[in-house]
N, C-alpha and C positions, 0 to 999 in steps of 0.2 A: 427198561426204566422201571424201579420201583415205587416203592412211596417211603417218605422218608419221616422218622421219628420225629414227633412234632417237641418232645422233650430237649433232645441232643442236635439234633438234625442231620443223624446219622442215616442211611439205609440199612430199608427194616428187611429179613427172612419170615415173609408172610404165608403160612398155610394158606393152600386154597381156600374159599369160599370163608372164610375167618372175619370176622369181626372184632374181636378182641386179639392181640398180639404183644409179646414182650420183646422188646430193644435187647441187642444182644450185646449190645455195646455200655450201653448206660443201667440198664436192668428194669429200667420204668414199663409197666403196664398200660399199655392205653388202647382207644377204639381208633380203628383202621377204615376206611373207604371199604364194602360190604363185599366189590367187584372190581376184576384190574380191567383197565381202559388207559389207553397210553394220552388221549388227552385229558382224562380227570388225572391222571397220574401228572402231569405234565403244571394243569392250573395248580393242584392239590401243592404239591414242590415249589411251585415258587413265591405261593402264598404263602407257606411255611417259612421261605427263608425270606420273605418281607417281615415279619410280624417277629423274628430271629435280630431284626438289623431295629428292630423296633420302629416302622413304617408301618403303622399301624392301619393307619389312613389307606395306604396299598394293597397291604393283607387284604384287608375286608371287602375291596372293589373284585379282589378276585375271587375271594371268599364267594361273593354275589355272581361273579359271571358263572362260579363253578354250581351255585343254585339256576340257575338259569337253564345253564346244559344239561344236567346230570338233576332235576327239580325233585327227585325218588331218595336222592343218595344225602344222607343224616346230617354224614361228617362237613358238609358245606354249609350248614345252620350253624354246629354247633362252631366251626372254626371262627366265625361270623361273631359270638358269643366271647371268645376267645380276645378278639382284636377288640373289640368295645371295651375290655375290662383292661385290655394296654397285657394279659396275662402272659406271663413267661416264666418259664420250668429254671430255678435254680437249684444248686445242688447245699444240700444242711448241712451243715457245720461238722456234726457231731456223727451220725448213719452216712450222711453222704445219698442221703437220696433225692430224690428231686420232687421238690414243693412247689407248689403252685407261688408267685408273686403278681401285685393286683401294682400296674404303672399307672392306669389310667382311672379318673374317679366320674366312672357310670353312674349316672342320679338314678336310672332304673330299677326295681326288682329285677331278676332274673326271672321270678316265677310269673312275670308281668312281660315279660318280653316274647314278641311274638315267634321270633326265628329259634329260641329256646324250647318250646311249644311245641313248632316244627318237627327240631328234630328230635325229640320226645317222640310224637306219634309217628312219626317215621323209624324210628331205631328200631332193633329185634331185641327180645327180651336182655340179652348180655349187656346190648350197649346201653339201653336203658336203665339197668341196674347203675353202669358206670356213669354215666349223665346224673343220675341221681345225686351220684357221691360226689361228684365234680361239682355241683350245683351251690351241694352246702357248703363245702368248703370256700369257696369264689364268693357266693355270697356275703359269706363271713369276711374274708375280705374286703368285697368291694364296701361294705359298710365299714370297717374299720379304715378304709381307705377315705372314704366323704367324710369323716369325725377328723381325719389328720388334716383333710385340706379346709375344711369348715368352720374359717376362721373369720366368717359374719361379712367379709369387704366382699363387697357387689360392685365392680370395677363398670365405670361409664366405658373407656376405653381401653381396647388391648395393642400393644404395640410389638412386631416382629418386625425382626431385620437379621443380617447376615451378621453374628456377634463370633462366631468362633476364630479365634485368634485373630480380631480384625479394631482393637482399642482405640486404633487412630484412622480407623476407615472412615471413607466419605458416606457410606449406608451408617454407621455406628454415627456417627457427626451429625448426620440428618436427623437420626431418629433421636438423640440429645437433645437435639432443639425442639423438634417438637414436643418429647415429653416435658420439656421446660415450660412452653409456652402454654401446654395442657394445664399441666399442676398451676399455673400463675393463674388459669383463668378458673379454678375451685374445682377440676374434675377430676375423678377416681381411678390411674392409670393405672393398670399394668403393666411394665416394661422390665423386662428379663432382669439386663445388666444394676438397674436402680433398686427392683423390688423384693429381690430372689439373690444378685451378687454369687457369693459362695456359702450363704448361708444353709440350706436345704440345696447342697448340690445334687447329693444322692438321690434326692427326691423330685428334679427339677421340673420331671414331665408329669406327674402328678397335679404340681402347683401352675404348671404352663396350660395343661387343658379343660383346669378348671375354671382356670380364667377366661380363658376363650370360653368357655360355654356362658359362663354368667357376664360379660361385657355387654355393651349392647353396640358398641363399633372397634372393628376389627379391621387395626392401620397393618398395610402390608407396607415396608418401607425399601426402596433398592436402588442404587448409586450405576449400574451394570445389568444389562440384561442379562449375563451369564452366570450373576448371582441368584437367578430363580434356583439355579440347577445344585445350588447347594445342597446337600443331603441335608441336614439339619434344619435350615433354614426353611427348604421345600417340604417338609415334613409338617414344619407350624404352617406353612401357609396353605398346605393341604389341608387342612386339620382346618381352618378357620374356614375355606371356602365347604367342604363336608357340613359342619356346624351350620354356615350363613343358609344352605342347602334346607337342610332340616328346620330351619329358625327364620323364618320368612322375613321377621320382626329386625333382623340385625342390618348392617350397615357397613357393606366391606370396600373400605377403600385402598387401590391403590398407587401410592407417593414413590413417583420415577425420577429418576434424573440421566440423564445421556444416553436415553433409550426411546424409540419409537412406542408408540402404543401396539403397533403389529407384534414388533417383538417379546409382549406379555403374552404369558402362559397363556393358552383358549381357558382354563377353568377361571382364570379373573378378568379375563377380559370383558366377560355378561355384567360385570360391577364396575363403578365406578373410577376413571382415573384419573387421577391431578399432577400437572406434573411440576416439580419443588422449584425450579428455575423461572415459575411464572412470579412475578412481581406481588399478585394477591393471593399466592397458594397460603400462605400460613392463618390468612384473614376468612379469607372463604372455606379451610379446614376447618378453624373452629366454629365456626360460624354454622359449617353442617353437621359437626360433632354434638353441639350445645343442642340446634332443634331437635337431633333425632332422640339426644336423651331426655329432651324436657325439658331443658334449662331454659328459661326466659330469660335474655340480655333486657341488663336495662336500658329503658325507653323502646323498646320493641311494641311494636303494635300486635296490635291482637291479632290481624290478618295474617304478619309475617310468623306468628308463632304456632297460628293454627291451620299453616301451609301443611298439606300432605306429604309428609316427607317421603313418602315412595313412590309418589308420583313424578316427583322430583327428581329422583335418583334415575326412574325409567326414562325420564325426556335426558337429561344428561348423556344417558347412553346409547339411545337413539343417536342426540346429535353428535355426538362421538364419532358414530356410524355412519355419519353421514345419512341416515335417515331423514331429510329434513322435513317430509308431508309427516310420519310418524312425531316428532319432536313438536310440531306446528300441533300435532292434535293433541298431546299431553300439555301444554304451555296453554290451549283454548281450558280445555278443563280444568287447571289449575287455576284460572283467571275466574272461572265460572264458582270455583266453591273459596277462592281468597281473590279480590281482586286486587288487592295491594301487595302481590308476592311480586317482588321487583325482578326474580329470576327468572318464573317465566314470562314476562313482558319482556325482559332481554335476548331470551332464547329464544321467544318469538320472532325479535329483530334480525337475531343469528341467523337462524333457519328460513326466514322469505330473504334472506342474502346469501343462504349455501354456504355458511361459515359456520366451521365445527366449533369454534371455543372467540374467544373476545380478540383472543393474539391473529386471527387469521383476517381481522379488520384493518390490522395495521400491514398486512401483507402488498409489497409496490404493485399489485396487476388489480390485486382490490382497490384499492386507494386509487387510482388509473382509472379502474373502472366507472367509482362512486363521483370522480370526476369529470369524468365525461358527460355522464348523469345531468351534474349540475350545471354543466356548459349550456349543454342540449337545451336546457332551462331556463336557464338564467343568464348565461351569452358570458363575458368578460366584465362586464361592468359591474363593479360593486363598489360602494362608496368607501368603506373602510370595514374592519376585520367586527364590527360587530353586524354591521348589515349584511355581511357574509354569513354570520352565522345565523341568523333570523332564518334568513333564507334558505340554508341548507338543514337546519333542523325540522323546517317546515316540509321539506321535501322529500328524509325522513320517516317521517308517519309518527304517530303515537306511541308505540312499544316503546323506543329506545326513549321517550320523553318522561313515559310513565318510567320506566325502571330506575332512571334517575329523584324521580320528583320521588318514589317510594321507598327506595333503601334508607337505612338508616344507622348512626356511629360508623365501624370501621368499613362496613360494605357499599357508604353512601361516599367517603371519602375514595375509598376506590376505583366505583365506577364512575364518579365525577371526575377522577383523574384521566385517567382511560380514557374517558368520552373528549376533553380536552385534547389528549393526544389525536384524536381519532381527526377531530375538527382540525387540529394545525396540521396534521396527513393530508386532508383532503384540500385545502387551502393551498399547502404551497406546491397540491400538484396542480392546482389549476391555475397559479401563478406562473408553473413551470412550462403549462402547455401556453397560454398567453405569450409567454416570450418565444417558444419556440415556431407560435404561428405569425410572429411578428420577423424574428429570424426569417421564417420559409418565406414570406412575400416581400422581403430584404432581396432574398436570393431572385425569386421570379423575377425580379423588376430585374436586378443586375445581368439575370440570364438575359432577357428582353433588349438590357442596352450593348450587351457582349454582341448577341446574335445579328442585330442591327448593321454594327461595326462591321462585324464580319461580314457583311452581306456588302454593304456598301465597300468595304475594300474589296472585293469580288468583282463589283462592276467596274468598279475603276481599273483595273486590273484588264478588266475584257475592254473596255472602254479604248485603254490606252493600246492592245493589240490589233485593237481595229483600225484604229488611226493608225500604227506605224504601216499594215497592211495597204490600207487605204493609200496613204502618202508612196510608198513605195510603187504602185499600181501607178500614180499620177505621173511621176518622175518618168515611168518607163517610158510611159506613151509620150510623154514632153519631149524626151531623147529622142526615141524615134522619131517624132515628128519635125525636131530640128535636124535629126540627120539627114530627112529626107529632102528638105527646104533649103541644104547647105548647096547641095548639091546643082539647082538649079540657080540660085541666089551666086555662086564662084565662078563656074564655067559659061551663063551664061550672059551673068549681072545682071538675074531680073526683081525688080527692081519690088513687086508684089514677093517674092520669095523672102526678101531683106525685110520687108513690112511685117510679113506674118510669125519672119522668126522672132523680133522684137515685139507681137503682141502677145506671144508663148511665154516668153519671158518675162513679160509683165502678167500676164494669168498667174505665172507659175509663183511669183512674190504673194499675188492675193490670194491665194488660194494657202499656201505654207502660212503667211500671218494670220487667215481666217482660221487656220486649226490649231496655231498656236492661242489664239482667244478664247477659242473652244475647251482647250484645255485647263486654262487659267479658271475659267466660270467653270468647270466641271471638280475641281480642286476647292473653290468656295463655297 
């Protein structure tokens, strides 16, 4: 494996120990890796052909990992230099050689950049010569490049989504409306298809990365988890989280639809997500779009304006996380320096309940839960639906009272909605379990009077086999005893034999009538 022409991205025929080499394919001159190594040859290659496909964002990760391993070796600095400027080698019009072109608009010096610097004092005289000349010229560039995109708009908001050939997708749909809803409420979008169209096509990564840097919230928008993997698309939103990275100050969200939160990329998932199918996402969007730029809604209180918004952002994520002691201790801090931030007194209600977002209060094993709660409490009896509600709000706590009593305009109409829903959840499960324990001691009794029955046709049963036993046992001994008694009473006419068979027979009637009475009271 060798190393390949960062111009063409052809393979080079490099003299040993060389530093400088010319392309035999393209004819460009440039500095080469000082030493062959088949894993700097390896990162060196494919950083090349990232930064080739214009993945600029990828280049330069490699760029870093190949400073990392190889920390001695130039050409990993300057590649590094290379991807920040978006630079790639086209060929001129007229000689056909290959010129530096500037894609991306670096607010930096060069001569102010530390990894430039780098490899400066790492190069050997040759490539420094050639670093030098590469310098001036890229800088002229990159300056002429900030004058083309430095057209004074300081965008509040930047918006990406999956645009290529998708006019009537459900991601392009989404991301419509909320740039709609953005511009209606005064703030300064960016959004590709609205701002950019076909006007400055040639130029569009130019005007795309400038905007991402100067935004101060950066919407990741996506309909499909497998629209991350869009080349183009993953490109901006690599590119915005890089940025959010270096810019502590920004604000990256990102707006899902028919996708898990696992299934987000790990580099957005450390940020915040909302997902568009919630009922408040368009209201609580802008709502965190406006505080993090500054915008004061009218009638906003001074508490809710002057909430920490990165405090915010971190308890979100937390509870996301399922973190709930971490989100519990960002939501106390946030209480401590606003205490009328209605979010986190909610999130605090969230997280001492083990619920990641407001939708998982309306989940049936929660609501089950909250119900049993109030039973345990309060038993079945309630006068009517507002004495219910006294009492379950009382039961409750403070957060969820406070976040309501503090929201205000669309965030108050919201979570007073919500919170409504949440009360008639819990209501008609403890109505449901009421009936249901009225049903089960329905049933007990009826087990109670089944098994009774049963019980009592059992004896009657053994009852009546006793008696046939019984009766038949009488009879025998009756028979024999007249057969015995016949025989003296015929042959020889005595006259006591004739007596006793005639008192047998009178036994034997009272004795049959006494167990037919028996039977009759034992029937009543």
């Amino acid at each position: 494996m060798g190393y390949v022409c960062k111009m063409c991205g052809k393979l080079l025929n490099i003299s040993e120990e060389k530093s400088i080499c010319e392309c035999e394919y393209c004819g460009s001159r440039q500095t080469v890796p000082r030493q062959y190594d088949d894993r700097c040859a390896e990162i060196y290659n494919r950083a090349c052909r990232l930064r080739f496909k214009t993945d600029f964002e990828g280049a330069e990760n490699l760029f870093s990992q190949l400073c990392e391993e190889f920390p001695d070796e130039p050409e990993g600095y300057w590649g590094k230099i290379l991807c920040r400027c978006g630079i790639l080698y086209e060929d001129e019009a007229v000689s056909g050689i290959k010129l530096p072109v500037c894609h991306l608009a670096y607010g930096t010096s060069l001569n102010d950049d530390r990894d430039c610097c780098t490899a400066l004092s790492l190069a050997d005289s040759e490539q420094s010569a050639f670093y030098r000349r590469e310098i001036s010229a890229i800088e002229m560039l990159r300056k002429e490049t900030l004058e083309r995109v430095g057209t004074g708009v300081i965008y509040d908001v930047y918006i990406c989504c999956r645009t290529e050939g998708a006019e009537t997708s459900e991601d392009k749909l989404i991301a419509d409306e909320i740039y709609s809803q953005l511009i209606k409420e005064g703030l300064r979008v960016f959004y590709y298809p609205e701002t950019i169209g076909d006007k400055y096509e040639n130029a569009s990564d130019l005007y795309i990365f400038a905007a991402i840097k100067c935004a101060s919230t950066l919407l990741v928008v996506s309909a499909e988890s497998e629209n991350f993997a869009d080349p183009k698309f993953r490109r901006e939103w690599s590119r915005c989280v890089a940025t959010a990275k270096k810019d502590g100050e920004k604000l990256v969200i990102t707006c899902i639809k028919n996708t898990d939160n696992g299934d987000v990329p790990a580099e957005l998932s450390d940020y915040r997500i909302m997902d568009v199918a919630e009922m408040s996402f368009l209201a609580e969007l802008i709502r965190s779009v406006k505080s993090h730029s500054g915008i004061a809604e009218k009638g906003q209180t001074f508490a809710a304006r002057s909430t920490p918004e990165k405090l915010i952002r971190r308890m979100n994520i937390f509870l996301a996380d399922e973190d709930f002691e971490a989100a519990e201790e960002y939501s106390d801090m946030i209480i401590d320096v606003a205490p009328q931030c209605w979010q986190a007194h909610f999130v605090k209600f969230l997280a001492f309940n083990g619920c990641r977002s407001g939708n998982d209060l309306l989940i049936e094993e929660v609501v089950s839960s909250f119900a049993d709660d109030y039973i345990q409490r309060f038993g079945f009896d309630f006068a009517d639906d507002e004495a219910f509600e006294q009492q379950f709000v009382g039961m409750l706590g403070d957060n969820i009272k406070n976040a309501v009593e503090f929201a205000d305009g669309d965030d108050k109409l919201m979570i007073s909605t919500f919170f409504d829903r949440f009360v008639s959840a819990v209501r008609d499960a403890v109505f449901m379990k009421e009936q249901e324990k009225i049903e089960g001691e329905e049933k007990i009794e009826l087990d109670k009077i089944r098994r009774r029955y049963e019980n009592e046709k059992e004896e009657r049963i053994a009852f009546e086999r006793k008696k046939v036993l019984v009766r038949k046992r009488f009879l025998t001994y009756v028979a024999v005893a007249v057969g015995i008694l016949l025989f003296p009473a015929i042959k020889f006419g005595a006259k006591w034999a004739a007596l006793l068979i005639a008192a047998l027979v009178v036994l034997t009637i009272i004795v049959l009538v006494g167990l037919g009475n028996k039977k009759e009271k034992r029937l009543k």
